[in-house]
MDTraj code that builds the backbone (N, CA, C; nanometers):
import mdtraj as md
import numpy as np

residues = "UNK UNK UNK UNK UNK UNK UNK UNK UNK UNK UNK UNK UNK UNK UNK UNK UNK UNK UNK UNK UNK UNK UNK UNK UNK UNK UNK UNK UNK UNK UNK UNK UNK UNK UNK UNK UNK UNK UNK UNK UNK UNK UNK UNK UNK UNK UNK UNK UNK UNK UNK UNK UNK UNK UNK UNK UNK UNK UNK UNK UNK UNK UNK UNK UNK UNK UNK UNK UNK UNK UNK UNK UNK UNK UNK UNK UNK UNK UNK UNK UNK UNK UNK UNK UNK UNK UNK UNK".split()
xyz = np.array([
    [23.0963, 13.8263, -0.2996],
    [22.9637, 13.7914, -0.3495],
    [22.8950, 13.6979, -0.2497],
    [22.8129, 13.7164, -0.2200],
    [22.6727, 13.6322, -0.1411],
    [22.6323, 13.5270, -0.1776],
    [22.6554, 13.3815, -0.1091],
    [22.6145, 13.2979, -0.1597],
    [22.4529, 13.2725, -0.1353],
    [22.3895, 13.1861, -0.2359],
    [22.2378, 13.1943, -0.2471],
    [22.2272, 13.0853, -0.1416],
    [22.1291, 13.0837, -0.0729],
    [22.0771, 12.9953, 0.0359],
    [21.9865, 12.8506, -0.0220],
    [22.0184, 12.7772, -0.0144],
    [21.9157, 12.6616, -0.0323],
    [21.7695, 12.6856, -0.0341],
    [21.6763, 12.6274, -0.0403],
    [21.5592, 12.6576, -0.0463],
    [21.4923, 12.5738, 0.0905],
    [21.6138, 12.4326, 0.1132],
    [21.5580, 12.3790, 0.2046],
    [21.5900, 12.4714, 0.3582],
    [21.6642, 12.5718, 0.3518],
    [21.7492, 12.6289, 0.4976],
    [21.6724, 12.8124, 0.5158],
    [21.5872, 12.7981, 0.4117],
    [21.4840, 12.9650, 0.4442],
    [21.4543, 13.0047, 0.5498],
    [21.4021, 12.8875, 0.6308],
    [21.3181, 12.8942, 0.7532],
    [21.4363, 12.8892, 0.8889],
    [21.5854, 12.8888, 0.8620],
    [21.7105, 12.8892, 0.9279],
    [21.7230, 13.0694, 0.9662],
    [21.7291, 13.1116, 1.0025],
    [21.7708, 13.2693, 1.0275],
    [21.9003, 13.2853, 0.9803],
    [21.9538, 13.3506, 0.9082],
    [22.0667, 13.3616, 0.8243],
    [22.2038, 13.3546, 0.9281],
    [22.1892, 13.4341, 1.0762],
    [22.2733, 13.4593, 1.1466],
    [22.3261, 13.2758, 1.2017],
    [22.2431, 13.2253, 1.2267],
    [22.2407, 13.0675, 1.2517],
    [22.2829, 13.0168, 1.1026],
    [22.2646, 13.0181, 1.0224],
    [22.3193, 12.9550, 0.9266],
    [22.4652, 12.9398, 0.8672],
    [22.5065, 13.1072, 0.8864],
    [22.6544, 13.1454, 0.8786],
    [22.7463, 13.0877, 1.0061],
    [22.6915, 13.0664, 1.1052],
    [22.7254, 12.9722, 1.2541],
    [22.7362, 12.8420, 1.1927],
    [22.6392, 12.7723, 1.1192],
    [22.6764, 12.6166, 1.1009],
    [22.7959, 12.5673, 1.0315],
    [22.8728, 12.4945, 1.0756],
    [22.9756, 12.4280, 0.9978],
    [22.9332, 12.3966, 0.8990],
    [23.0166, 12.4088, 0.7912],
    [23.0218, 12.4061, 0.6264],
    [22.9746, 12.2189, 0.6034],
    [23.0603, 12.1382, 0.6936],
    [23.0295, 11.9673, 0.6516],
    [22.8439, 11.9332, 0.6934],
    [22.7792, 12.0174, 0.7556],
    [22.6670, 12.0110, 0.8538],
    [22.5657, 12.0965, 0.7024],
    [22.6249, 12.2081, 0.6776],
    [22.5339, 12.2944, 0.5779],
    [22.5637, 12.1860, 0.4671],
    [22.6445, 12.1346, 0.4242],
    [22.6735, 12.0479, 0.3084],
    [22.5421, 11.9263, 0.3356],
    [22.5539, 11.8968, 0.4774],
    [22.4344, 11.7551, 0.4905],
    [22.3109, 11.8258, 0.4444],
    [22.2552, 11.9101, 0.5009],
    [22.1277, 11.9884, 0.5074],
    [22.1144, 11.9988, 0.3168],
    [22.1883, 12.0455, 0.2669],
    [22.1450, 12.0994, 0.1252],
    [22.1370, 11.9455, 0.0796],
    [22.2252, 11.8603, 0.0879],
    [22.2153, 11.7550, 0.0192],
    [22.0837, 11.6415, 0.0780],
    [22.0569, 11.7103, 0.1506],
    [21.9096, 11.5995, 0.2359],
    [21.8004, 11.6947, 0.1224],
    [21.7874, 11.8170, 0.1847],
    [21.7126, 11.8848, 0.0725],
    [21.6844, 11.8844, -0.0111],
    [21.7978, 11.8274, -0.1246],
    [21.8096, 11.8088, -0.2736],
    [21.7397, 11.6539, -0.2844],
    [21.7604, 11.5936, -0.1722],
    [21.7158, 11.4256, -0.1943],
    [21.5512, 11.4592, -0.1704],
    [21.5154, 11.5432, -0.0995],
    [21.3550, 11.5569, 0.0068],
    [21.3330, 11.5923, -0.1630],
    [21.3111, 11.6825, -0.2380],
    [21.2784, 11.7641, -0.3382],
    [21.2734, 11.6360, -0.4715],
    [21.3911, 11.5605, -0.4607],
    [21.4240, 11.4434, -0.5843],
    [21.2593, 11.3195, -0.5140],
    [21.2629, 11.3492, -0.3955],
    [21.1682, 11.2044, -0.3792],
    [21.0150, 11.2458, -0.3849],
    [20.9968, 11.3931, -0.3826],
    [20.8573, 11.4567, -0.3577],
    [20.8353, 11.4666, -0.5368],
    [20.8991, 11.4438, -0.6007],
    [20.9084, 11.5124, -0.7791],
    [20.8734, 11.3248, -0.8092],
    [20.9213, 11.2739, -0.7610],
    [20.8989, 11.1274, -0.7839],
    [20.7412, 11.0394, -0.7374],
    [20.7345, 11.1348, -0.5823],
    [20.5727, 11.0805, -0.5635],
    [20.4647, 11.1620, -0.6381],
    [20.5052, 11.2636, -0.7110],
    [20.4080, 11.3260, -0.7852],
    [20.4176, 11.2080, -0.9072],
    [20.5110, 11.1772, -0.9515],
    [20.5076, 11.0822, -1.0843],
    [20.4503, 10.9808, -1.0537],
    [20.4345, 10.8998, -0.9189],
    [20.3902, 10.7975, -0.9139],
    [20.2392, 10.7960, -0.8850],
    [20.2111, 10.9124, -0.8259],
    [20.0457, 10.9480, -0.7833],
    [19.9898, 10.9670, -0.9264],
    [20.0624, 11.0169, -1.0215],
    [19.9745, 11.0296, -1.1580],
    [20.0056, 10.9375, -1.2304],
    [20.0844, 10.8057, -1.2304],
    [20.0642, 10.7044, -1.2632],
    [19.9563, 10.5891, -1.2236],
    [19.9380, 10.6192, -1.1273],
    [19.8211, 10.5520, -1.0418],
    [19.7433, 10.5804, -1.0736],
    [19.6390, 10.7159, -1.0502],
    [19.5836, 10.7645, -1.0913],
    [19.5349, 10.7303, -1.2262],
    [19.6283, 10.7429, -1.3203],
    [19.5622, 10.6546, -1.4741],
    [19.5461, 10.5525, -1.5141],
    [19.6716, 10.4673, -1.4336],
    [19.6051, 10.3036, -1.4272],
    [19.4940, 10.2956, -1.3697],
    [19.4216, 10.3587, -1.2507],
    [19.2891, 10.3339, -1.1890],
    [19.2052, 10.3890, -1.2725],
    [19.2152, 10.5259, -1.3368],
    [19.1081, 10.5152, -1.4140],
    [19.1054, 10.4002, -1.5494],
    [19.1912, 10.3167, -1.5723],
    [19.2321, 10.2520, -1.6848],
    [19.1167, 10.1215, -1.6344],
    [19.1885, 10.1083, -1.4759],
    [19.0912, 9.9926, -1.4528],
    [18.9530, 9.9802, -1.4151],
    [18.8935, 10.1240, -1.3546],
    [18.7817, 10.1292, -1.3050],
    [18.6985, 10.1286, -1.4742],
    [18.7433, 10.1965, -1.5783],
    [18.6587, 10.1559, -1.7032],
    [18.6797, 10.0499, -1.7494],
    [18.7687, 9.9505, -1.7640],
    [18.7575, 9.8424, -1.7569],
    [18.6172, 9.7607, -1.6541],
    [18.6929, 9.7788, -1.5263],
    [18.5439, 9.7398, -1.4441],
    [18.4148, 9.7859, -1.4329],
    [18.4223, 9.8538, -1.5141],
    [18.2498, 9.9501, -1.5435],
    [18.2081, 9.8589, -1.6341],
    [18.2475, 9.7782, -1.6832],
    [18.1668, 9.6990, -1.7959],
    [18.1514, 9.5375, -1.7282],
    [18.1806, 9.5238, -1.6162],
    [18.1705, 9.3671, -1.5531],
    [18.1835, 9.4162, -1.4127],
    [18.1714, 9.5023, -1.3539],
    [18.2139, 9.5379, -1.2311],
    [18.0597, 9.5734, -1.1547],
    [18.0057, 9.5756, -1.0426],
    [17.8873, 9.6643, -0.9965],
    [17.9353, 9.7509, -0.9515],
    [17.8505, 9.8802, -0.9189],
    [17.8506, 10.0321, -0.8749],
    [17.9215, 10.0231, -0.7798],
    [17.8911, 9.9570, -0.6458],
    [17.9694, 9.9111, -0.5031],
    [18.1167, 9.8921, -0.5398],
    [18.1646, 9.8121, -0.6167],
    [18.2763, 9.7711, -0.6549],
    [18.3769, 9.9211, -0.7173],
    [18.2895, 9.9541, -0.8063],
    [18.3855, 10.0665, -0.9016],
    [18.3619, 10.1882, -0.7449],
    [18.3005, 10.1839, -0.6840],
    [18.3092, 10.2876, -0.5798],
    [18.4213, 10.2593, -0.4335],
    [18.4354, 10.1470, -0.4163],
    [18.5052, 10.0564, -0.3180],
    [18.6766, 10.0948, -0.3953],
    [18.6724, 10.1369, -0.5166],
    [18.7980, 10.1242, -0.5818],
    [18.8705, 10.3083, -0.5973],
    [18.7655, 10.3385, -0.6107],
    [18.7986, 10.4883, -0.6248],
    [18.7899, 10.5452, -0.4562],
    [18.6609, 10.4858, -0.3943],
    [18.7395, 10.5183, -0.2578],
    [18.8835, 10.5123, -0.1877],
    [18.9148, 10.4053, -0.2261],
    [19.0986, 10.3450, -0.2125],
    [19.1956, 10.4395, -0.2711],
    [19.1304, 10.4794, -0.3627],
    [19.2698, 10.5140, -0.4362],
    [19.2512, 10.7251, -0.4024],
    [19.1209, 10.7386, -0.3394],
    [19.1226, 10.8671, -0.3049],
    [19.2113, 10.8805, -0.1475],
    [19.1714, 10.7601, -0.0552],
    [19.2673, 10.7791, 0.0144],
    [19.4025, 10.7802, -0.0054],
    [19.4544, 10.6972, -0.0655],
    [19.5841, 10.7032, -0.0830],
    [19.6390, 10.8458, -0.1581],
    [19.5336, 10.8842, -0.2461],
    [19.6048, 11.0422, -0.2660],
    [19.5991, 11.1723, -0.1458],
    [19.4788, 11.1124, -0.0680],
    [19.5030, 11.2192, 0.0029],
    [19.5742, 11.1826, 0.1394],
    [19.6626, 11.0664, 0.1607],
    [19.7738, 11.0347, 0.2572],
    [19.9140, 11.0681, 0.1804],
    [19.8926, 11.0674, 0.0518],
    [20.0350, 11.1456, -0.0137],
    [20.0587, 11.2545, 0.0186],
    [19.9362, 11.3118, -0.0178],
    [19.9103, 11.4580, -0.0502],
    [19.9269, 11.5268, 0.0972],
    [19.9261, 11.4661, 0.2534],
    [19.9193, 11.4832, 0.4154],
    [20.0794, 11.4886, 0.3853],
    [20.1127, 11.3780, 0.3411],
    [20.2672, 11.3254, 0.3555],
    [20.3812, 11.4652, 0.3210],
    [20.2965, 11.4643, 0.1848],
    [20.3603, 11.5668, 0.1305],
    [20.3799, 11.7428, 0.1903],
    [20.3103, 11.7571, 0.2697],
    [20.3100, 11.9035, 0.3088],
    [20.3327, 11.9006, 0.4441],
])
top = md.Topology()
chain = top.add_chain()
for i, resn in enumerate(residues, 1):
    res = top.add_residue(resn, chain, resSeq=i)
    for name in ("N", "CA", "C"):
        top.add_atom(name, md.element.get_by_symbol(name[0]), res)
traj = md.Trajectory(xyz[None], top)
């Protein structure tokens, strides 16, 4: 029976893969499994953010000026879209 390939080793050509030592394919899947555990984690933390800022920008809509609530959502758009670079 055929073992199933990682998801992180696709882009490996199969003939090179069956070449790598088993302790080396063991690192690769287990880096993989960590890359996949920490990308599932910055999604949790980008949509935690995300709702605390909107939590706080309505908060600051009621004592805050326009400049300010815009200075805040600018920030926090960069930072999603340096995740979001990070991420792909």
């Amino acid at each position: 029976m055929e073992k199933k390939r990682p998801a992180c080793v696709e882009q490996i050509p199969l003939v090179d893969w069956e070449k790598t030592p088993a302790s080396v394919q063991k690192l690769v899947e287990g880096m993989g499994q960590q890359i996949e555990s920490l990308e599932k984690q910055l999604t949790e933390v980008l949509t935690v953010q995300e709702q605390l800022l909107t939590q706080v920008a309505g908060y600051l809509s009621s004592s805050a000026s326009q400049s300010e609530i815009n200075a805040i959502a600018n920030a926090n758009l960069a930072v999603a879209q340096s995740a979001t670079v990070t991420q792909s």
